[in-house]
C-alpha positions as CSV (number, residue, x, y, z in Angstrom):
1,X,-10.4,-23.7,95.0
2,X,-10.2,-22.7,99.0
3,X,-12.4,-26.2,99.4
4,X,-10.0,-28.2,97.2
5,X,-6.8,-27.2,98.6
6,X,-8.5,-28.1,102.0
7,X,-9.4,-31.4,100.8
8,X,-5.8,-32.2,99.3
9,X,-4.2,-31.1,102.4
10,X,-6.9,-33.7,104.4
11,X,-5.9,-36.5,102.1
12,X,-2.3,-36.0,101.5
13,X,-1.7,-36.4,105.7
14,X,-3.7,-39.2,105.9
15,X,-1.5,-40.8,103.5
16,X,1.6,-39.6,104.8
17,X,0.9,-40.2,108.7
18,X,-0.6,-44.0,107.5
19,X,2.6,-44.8,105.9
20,X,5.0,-43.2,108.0
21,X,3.4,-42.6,111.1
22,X,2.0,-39.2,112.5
23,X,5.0,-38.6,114.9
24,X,7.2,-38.5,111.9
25,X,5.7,-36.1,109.6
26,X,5.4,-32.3,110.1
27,X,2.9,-29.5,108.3
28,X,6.4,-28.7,106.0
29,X,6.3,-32.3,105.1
30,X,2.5,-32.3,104.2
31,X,3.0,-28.9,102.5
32,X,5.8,-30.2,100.3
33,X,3.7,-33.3,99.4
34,X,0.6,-31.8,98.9
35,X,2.3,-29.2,96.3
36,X,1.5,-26.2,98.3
37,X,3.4,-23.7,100.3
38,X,3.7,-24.1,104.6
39,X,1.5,-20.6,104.4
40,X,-1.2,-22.4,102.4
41,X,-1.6,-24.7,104.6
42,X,-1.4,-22.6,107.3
43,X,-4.4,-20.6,106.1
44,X,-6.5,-24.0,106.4
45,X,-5.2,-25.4,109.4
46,X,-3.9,-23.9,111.9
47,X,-1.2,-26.9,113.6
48,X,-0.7,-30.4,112.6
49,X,-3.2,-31.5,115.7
50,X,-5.8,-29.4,113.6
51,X,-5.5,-31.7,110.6
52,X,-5.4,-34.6,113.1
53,X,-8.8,-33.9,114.6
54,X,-10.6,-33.2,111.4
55,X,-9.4,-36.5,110.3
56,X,-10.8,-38.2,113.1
57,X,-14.6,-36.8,112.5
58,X,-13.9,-37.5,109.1
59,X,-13.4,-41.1,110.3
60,X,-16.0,-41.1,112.9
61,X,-18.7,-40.1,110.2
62,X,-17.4,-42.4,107.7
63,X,-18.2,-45.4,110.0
64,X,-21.8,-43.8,111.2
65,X,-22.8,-43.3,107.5
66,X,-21.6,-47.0,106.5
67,X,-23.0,-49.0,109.5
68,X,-27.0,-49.1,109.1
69,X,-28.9,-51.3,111.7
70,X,-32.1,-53.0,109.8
71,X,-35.2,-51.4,110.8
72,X,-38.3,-54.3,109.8
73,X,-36.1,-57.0,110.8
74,X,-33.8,-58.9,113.2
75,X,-30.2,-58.8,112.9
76,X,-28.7,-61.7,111.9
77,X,-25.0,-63.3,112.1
78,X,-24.5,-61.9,108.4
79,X,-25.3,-58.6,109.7
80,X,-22.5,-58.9,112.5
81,X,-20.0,-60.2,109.9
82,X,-20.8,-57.0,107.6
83,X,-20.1,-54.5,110.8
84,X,-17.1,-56.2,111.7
85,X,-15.8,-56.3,108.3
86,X,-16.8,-51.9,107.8
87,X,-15.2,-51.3,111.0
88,X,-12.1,-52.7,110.5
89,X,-12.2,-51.4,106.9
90,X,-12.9,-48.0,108.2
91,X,-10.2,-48.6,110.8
92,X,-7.8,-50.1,108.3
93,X,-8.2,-46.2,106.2
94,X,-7.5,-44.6,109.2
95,X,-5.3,-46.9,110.6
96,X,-2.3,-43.7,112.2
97,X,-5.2,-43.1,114.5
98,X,-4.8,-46.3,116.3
99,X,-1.0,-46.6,115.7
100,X,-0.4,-43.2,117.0
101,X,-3.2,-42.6,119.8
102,X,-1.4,-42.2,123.1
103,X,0.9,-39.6,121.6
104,X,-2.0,-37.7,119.8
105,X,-4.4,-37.9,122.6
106,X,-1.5,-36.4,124.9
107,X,-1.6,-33.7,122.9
108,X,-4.9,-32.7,122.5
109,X,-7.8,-32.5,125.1
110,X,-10.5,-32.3,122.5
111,X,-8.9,-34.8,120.8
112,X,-9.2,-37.0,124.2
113,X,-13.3,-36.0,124.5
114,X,-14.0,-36.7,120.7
115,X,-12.3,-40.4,121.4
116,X,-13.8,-40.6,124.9
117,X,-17.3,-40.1,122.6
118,X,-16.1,-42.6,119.5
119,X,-15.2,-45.2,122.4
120,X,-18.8,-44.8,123.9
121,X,-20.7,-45.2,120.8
122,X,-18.7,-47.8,119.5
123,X,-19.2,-49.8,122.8
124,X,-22.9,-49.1,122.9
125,X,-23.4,-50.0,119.1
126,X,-21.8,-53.4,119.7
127,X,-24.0,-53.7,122.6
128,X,-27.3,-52.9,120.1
129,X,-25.9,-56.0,118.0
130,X,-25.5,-58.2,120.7
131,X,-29.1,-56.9,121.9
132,X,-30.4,-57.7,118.3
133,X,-29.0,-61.3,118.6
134,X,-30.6,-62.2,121.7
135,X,-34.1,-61.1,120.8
136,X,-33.4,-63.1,117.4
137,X,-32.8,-66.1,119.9
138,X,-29.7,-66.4,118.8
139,X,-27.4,-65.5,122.0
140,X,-28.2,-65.0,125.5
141,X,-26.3,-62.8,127.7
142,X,-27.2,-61.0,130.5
143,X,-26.3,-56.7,130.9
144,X,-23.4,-57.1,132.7
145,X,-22.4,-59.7,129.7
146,X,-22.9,-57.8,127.0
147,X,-21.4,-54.7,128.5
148,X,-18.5,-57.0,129.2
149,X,-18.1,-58.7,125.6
150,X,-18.7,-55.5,124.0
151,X,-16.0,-53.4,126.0
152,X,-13.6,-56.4,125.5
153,X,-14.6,-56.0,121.2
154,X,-13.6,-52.6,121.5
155,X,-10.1,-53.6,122.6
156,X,-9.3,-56.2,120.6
157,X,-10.6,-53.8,117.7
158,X,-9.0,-50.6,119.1
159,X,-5.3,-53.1,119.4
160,X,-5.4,-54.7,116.5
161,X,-2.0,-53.1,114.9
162,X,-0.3,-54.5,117.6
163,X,-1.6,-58.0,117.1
164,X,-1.3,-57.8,113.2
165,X,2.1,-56.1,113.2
166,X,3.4,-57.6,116.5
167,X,2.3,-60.8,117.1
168,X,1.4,-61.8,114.0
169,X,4.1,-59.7,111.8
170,X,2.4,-58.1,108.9
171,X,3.9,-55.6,106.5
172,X,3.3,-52.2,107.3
173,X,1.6,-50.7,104.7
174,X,-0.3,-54.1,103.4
175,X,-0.9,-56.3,105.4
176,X,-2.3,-59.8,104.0
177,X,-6.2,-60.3,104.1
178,X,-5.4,-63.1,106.3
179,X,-4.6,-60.9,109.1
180,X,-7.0,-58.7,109.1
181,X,-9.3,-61.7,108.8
182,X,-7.6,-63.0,111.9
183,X,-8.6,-60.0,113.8
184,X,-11.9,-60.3,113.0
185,X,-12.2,-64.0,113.9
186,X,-10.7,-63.0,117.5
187,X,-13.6,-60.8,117.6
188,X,-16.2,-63.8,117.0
189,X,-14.2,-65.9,119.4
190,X,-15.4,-64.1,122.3
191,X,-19.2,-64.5,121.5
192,X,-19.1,-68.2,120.8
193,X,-19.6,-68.9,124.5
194,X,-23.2,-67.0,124.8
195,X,-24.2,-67.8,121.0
196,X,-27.9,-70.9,121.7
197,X,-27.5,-73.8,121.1
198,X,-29.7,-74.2,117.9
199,X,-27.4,-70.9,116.7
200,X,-23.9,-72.6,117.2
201,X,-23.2,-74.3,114.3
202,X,-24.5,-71.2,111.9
203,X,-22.3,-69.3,113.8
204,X,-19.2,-71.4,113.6
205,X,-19.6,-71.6,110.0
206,X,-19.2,-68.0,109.8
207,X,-16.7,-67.8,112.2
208,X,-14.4,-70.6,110.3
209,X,-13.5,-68.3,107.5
210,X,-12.3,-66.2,109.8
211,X,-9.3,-68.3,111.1
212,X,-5.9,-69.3,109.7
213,X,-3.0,-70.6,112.3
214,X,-0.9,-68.4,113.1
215,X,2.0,-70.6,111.1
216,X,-0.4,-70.9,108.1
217,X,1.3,-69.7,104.8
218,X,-2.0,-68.0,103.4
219,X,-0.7,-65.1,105.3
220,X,2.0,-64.4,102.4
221,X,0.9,-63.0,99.5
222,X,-2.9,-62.8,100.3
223,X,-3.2,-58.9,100.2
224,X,-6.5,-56.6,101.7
225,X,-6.8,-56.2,98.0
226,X,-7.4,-59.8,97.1
């Protein structure tokens, strides 16, 4: 029972803090939502930043569970494609993270190591794919390039609320698939300029599903779901 209250509290804030933002809902809130009382809650967790940081592993796991590298054999475009598209899934779930981090991380110094760590691995898996690519013969890129492209990934990855919300003026809670395809394709961008020659065009037919102009109506209507 002690496990499933645990778990309801766990899912019930990640619902609440995705739809109305972590700054905006207290333990009382996730209490009254979860059907439990503020002691019960209390007995699991002992602050809101206590749920917050569980959440993140959670998320952090998630991710290193989904994303498998391919042991006998190169990695391919369609490999990259598959990554991007887990990460921003993954990302998508625990989307509060990335809408609330600076107040969050404020908050919490161990919150501020375990994303220090996330940031690192994230940069250095990119840089695995990119290392994968080249041996294929399918990029070349020197170290300093490839620490470059993957660091600027992990922006444009770690920023992409802003640019769907922002720029590009999604709805909150569902976004169309064309926007999160959008971010991706901003990803892709950045590679094209170290992808060989005898790679290019496979890789700008992968990255053409990617893209819709920014005045394109396929944004409307065209839900994650879909």
């Amino acid at each position: 029972m002690a496990g499933k209250t645990r778990d309801n509290i766990l899912k019930t804030a990640l619902r609440l803090f995705n739809e109305e933002g972590e700054r905006h809902v207290t333990t009382n809130h996730i209490a009254s939502s979860a059907g439990i009382s503020p002691g019960n809650l209390y007995y699991h967790f002992r602050n809101k930043d206590a749920i917050i940081l569980i959440l993140f592993e959670q998320f952090q796991q998630e991710l290193m569970t989904n994303i498998v590298f391919p042991q006998n054999r190169a990695i391919t475009f369609d490999d990259k494609r598959e990554y991007l598209e887990l990460l921003l899934a993954s990302m998508w779930q625990y989307r509060f993270i990335f809408r609330d981090l600076h107040g969050a991380l404020a908050r919490s110094e161990t919150l501020q190591t375990l994303y220090r760590d996330f940031a690192r691995l994230c940069i250095g898996m990119v840089q695995q794919v990119f290392r994968g690519l080249i041996a294929a013969g399918l990029m070349e890129a020197t170290d300093a390039e490839q620490e470059a492209l993957a660091l600027n990934t992990f922006m444009v990855l770690t920023s992409w609320h802003e640019l769907v919300y922002s720029v590009l003026k999604g709805d909150e809670n569902e976004p169309p698939r064309a926007l999160l395809d959008r971010v991706i394709y901003q990803v892709l961008i950045l590679d094209r300029g170290f992808i060989t020659s005898q790679a290019l065009d496979s890789f700008k037919a992968m990255e053409v599903g990617y893209f819709f102009p920014l005045s394109s109506n396929k944004y409307e209507g065209k839900t994650k779901a879909e």
